[in-house]
MIKE-984264 format. One record per atom (N, C-alpha, C): residue number from 1; residue in three letters; atom name; x negated, y, z. Coordinates in steps of 0.001 Angstrom, whole numbers, m for minus. Each point is the difference from the previous one (the first is absolute). Example, Ala and Ser with C-alpha at 12.3 -4.5 7.8 and 13.67 -1.06 7.14 Angstrom:
% residues 2
SITE     n   res   atom      east     north        up
SITE     1   ALA      N    m13190     m5690      7800
SITE     1   ALA     CA       890      1190         0
SITE     1   ALA      C      m900      1200         0
SITE     2   SER      N       350      1050      m720
SITE     2   SER     CA      m820      1190        60
SITE     2   SER      C       770      1090       730
//
This chain:
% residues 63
SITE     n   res   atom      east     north        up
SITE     1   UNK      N      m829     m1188         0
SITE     1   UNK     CA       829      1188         0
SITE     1   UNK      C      m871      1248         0
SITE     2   UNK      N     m1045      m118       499
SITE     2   UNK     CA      m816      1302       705
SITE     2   UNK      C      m297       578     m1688
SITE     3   UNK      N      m685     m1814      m451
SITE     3   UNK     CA      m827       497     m1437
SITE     3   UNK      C       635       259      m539
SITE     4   UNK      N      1481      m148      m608
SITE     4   UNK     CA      1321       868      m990
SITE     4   UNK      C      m201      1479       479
SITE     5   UNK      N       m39       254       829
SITE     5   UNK     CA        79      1616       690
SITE     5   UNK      C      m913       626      m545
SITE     6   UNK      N     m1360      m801        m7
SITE     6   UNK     CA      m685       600       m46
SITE     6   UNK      C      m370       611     m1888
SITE     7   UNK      N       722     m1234      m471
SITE     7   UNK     CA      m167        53     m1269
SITE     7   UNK      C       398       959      m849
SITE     8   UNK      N      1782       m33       352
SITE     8   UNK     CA      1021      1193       254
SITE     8   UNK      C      m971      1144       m24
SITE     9   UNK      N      m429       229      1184
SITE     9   UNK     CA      m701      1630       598
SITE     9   UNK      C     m1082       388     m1226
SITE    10   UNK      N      m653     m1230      m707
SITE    10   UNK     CA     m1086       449      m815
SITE    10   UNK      C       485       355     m1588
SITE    11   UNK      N      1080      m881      m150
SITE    11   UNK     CA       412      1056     m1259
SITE    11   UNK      C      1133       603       m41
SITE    12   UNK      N       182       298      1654
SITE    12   UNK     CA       785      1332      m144
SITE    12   UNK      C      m926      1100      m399
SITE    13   UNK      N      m942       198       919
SITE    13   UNK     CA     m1420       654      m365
SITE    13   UNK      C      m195       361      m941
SITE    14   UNK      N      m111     m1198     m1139
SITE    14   UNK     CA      m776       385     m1024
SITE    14   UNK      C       659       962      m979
SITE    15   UNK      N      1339      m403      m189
SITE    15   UNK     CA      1067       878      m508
SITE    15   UNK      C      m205      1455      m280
SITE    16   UNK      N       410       499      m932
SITE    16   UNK     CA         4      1476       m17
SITE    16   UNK      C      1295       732       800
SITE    17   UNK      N       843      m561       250
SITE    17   UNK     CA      1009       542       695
SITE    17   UNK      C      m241      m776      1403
SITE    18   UNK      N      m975       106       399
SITE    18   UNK     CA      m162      m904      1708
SITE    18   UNK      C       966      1576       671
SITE    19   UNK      N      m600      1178       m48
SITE    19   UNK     CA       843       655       890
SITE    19   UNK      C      1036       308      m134
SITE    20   UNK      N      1016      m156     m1210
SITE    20   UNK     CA      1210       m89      m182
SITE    20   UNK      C       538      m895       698
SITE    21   UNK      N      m497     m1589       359
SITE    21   UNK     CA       542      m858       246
SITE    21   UNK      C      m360      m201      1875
SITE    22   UNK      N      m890       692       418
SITE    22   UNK     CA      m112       512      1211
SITE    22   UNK      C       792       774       576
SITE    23   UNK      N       275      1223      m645
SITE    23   UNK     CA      1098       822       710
SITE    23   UNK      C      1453      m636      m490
SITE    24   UNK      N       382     m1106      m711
SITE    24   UNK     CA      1391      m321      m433
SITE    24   UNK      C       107      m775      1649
SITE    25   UNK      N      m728     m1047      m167
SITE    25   UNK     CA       m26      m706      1393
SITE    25   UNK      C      m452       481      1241
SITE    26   UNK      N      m117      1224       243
SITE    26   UNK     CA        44       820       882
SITE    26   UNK      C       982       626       582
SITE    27   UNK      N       822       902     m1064
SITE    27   UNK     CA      1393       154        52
SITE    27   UNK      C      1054     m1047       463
SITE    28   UNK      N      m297     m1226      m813
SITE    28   UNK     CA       675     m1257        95
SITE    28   UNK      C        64      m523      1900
SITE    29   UNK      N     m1452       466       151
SITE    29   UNK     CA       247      m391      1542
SITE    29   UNK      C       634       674       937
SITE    30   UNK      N       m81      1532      m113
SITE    30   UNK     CA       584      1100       877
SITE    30   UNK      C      1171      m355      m248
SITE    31   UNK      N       899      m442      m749
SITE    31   UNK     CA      1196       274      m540
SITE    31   UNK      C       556     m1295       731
SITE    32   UNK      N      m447     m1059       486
SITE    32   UNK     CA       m14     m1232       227
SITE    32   UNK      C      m215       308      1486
SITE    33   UNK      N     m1014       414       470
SITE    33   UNK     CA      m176       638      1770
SITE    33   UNK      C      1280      1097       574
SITE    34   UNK      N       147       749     m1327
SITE    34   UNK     CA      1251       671       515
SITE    34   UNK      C      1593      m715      m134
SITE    35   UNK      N      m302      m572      m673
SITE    35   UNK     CA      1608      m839       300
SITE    35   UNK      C       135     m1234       948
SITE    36   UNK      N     m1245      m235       839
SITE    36   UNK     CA         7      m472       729
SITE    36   UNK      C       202       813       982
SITE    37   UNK      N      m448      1194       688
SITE    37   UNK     CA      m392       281       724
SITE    37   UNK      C      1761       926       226
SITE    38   UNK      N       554       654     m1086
SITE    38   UNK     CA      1270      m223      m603
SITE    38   UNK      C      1278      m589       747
SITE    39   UNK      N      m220     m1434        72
SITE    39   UNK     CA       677     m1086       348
SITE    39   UNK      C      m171      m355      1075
SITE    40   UNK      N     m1321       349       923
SITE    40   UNK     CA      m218      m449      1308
SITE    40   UNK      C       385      1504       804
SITE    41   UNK      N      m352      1093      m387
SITE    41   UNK     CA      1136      1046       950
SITE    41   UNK      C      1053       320      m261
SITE    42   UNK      N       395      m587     m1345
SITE    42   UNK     CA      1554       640       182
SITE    42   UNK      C       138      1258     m1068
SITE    43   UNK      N     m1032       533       m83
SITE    43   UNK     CA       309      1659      m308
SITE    43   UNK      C     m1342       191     m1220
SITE    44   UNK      N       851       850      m706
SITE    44   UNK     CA     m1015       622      m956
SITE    44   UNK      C     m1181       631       695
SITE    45   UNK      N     m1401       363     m1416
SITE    45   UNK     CA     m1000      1152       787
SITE    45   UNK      C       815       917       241
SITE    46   UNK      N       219       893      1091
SITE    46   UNK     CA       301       956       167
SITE    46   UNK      C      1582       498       649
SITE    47   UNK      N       453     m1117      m643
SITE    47   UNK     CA      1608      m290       624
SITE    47   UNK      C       322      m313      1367
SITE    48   UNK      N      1088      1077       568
SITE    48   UNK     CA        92      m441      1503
SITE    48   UNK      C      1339      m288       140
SITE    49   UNK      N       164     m1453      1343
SITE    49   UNK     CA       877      m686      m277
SITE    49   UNK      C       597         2      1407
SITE    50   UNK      N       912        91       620
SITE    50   UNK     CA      m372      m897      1333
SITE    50   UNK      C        20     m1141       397
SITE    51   UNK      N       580     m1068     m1384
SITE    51   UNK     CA      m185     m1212        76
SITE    51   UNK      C     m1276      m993      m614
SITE    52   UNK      N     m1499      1251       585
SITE    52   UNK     CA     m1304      m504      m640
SITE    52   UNK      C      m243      m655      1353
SITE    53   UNK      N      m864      m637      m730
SITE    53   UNK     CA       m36     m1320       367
SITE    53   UNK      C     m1833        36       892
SITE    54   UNK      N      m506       965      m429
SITE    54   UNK     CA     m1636      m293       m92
SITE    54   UNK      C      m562      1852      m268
SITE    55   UNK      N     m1105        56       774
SITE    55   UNK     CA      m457      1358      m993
SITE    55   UNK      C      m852      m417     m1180
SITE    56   UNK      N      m279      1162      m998
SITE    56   UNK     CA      m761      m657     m1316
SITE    56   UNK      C     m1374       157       569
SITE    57   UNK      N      m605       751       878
SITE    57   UNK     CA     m1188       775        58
SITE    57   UNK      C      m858     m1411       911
SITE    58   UNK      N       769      m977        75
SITE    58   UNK     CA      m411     m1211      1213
SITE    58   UNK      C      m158       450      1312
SITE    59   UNK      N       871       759       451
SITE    59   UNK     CA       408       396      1479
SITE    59   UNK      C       620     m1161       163
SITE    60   UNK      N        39      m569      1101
SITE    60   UNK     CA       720     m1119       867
SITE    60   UNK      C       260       335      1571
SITE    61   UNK      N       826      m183       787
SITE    61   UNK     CA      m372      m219      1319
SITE    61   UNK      C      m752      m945       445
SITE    62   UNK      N      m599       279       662
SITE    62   UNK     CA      m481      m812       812
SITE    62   UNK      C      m526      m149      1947
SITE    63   UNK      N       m61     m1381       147
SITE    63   UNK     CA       214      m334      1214
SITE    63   UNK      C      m984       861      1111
//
């Protein structure tokens, strides 16, 4: 598995569009962290609810 990755990584590289395809899957991830993150408080960035669930900023109480 490691060596597919690694293989992957080298002709992503070599590519002339490596940084096109860097920032696509970059985006791809934020967009993916935020609809998680989305779904686990409840509430949009920025949206206030009083049925949130979580803060976004990773405030928690604690003991």
């Amino acid at each position: 598995m490691t060596d597919d990755m690694m293989n992957l990584r080298t002709v992503v590289e070599k590519t002339r569009d490596a940084d096109l395809l860097r920032e696509m899957i970059g985006f791809a991830a934020e967009r993916l962290m935020e609809l998680e993150v989305g779904a686990a408080t409840g509430a949009g960035y920025g949206e206030k609810t009083p049925l949130r669930l979580a803060q976004r900023n990773g405030y928690r109480d604690r003991d």
